[in-house]
N, C-alpha and C positions, 0 to 999 in steps of 0.2 A: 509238434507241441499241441497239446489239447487246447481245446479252447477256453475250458474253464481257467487254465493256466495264463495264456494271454489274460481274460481278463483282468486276473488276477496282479498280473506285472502290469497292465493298463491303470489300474486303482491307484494300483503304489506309484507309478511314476507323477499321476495327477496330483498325489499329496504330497510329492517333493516337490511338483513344480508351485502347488499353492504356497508352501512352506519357503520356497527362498524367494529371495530379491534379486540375484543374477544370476541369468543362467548363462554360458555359453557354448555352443557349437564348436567342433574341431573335426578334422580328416587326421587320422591318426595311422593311414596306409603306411607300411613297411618297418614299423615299429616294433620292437622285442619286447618279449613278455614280462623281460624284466625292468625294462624303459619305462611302461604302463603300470608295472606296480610300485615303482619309484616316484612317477608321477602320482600314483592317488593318493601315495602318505604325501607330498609334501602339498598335497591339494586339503586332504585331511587335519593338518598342522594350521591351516587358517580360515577352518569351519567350511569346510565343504566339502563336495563327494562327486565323484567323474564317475559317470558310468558309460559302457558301451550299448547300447539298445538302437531295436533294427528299427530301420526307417517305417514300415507299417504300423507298428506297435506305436511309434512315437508320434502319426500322425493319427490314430485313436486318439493317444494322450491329450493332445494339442489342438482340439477342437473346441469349436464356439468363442467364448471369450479368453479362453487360456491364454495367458501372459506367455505363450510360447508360440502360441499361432503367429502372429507377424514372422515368424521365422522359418514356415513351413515350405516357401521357397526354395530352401539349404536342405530338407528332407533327402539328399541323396547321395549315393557315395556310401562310404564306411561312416559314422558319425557317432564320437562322443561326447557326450552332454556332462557340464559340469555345472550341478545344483551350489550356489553360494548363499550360507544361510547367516554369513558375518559380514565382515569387510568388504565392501567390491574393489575397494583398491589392492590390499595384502591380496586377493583372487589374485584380481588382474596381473599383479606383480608377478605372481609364478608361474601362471601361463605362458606370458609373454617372454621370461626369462627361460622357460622352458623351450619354447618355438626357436627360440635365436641358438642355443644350443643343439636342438635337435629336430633341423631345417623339414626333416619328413613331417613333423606335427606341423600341421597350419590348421589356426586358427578360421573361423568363418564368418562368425556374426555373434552377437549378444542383444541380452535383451536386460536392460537395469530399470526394473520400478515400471514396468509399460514402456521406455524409452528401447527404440531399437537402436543397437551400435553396430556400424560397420569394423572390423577387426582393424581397420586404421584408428578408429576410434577407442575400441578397446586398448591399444596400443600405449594410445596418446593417455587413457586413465592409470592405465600401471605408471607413469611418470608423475603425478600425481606426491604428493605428502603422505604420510599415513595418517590414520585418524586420529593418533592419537597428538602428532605434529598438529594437522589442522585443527584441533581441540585448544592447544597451546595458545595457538595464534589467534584464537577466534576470540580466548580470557583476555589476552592481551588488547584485542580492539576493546572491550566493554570496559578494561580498567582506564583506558583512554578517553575513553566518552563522558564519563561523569566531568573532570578537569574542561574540558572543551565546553560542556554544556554551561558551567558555572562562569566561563569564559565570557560567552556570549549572552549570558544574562547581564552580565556585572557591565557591560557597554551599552546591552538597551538600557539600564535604569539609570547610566551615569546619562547619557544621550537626554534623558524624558528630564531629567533634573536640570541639566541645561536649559532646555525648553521652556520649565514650570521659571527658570531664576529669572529668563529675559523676558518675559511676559511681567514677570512683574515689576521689573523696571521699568518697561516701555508706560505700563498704566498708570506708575509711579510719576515719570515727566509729563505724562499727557491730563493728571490730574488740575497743576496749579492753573494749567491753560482753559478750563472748563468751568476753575471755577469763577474768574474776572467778569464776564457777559452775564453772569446770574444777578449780579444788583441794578441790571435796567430795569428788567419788569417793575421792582419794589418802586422804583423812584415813580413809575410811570403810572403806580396804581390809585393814588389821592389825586391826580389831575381828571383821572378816567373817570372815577367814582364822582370828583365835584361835578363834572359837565352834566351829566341830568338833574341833579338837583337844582342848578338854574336857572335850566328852563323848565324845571314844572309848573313856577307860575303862570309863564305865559298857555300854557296848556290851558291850564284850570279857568282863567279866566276866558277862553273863547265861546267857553257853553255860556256866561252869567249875558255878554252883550248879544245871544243868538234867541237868546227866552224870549224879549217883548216881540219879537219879530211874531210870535205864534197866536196871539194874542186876539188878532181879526174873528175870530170863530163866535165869538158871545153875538157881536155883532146882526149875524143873521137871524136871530130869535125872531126878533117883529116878524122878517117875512114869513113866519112856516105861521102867525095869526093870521 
């Protein structure tokens, strides 16, 4: 193979792998050719496409950050890669249903979204809902949430009304008791008030009996002749 032509199937293989969401790895040793092209319509029938490419070509491909490098470990052996550009579950489901039928295909590894799978893994997703199931189920939670949410509204506000009614009884009996003690002060305030005016007389008069006291001062005139 020229080299121009490697590159050339190096390109194309980077733009299927940018282009899907899973990919997965298989050993496909001992397999008929008519097995293989059975396999890639019913791979074909839920947006994807299995190819066979040699291990150097694919570890070109699959450098630097490529969403296939975590899997360049599985580089070895016979290996066909199937690009999934729809479902990963409808994938998974005809892989796996293919493997169990035709024990020579074994699966390897995958890789969904950056996520690497081990083929137990991948296993475990072809058992999975299809999308269009989990789509169903998914309307069905959010038409349940609205009912729920208005649920637990309608209890905090009956709760807060509770709340607001006993507060205002409690302040309602604790008023008549607040207000009894409020007619001391009044009675007590014309006694308060008279007590200085009584004694301002005696006040006033302390200065009128202290005045002649000061009086000696004329006195001294002669001496300063």
């Amino acid at each position: 193979m020229r080299k121009s032509m490697k590159a050339e199937i190096v390109q194309d293989l980077q733009e299927r792998i940018g282009r899907s969401q899973f990919n997965i790895l298989a050993d496909f040793t001992g397999l008929q050719v008519e097995e293989m092209t059975r396999l890639r319509q019913q791979v074909r029938e839920v947006d994807g496409e299995l190819r066979v490419v040699k291990n150097t070509l694919l570890t070109r491909a699959a450098t630097g950050d490529s969403p296939l490098a975590p899997l360049s470990s599985h580089f070895v052996g016979p290996n066909a890669v199937t690009f999934g550009y729809g479902d990963p579950v409808s994938l998974a489901k005809v892989l796996v249903k293919f493997a169990q039928e035709k024990p020579k295909f074994k699966l390897k590894a995958g890789v969904l979204s950056g996520q690497v799978l081990t083929a137990q893994e991948v296993d475990a997703l072809s058992k999975l809902p299809d999308r269009e199931i989990l789509l169903a189920q998914f309307l069905g939670v959010l038409q349940g949430v609205p009912t729920a949410l208005v649920t637990v509204l309608a209890g905090v506000i009956r709760n807060l009304l509770n709340v607001l009614v006993a507060l205002k009884d409690k302040k309602a009996e604790a008023e008549p008791a607040e207000a009894a003690p409020a007619a001391e002060p009044e009675a007590a305030t014309p006694a308060a008030e008279a007590a200085p005016q009584e004694s301002a007389p005696a006040a006033e008069a302390e200065p009128e009996a202290a005045a002649p006291e000061a009086s000696p001062g004329p006195e001294k005139e002669p001496a300063g002749e």
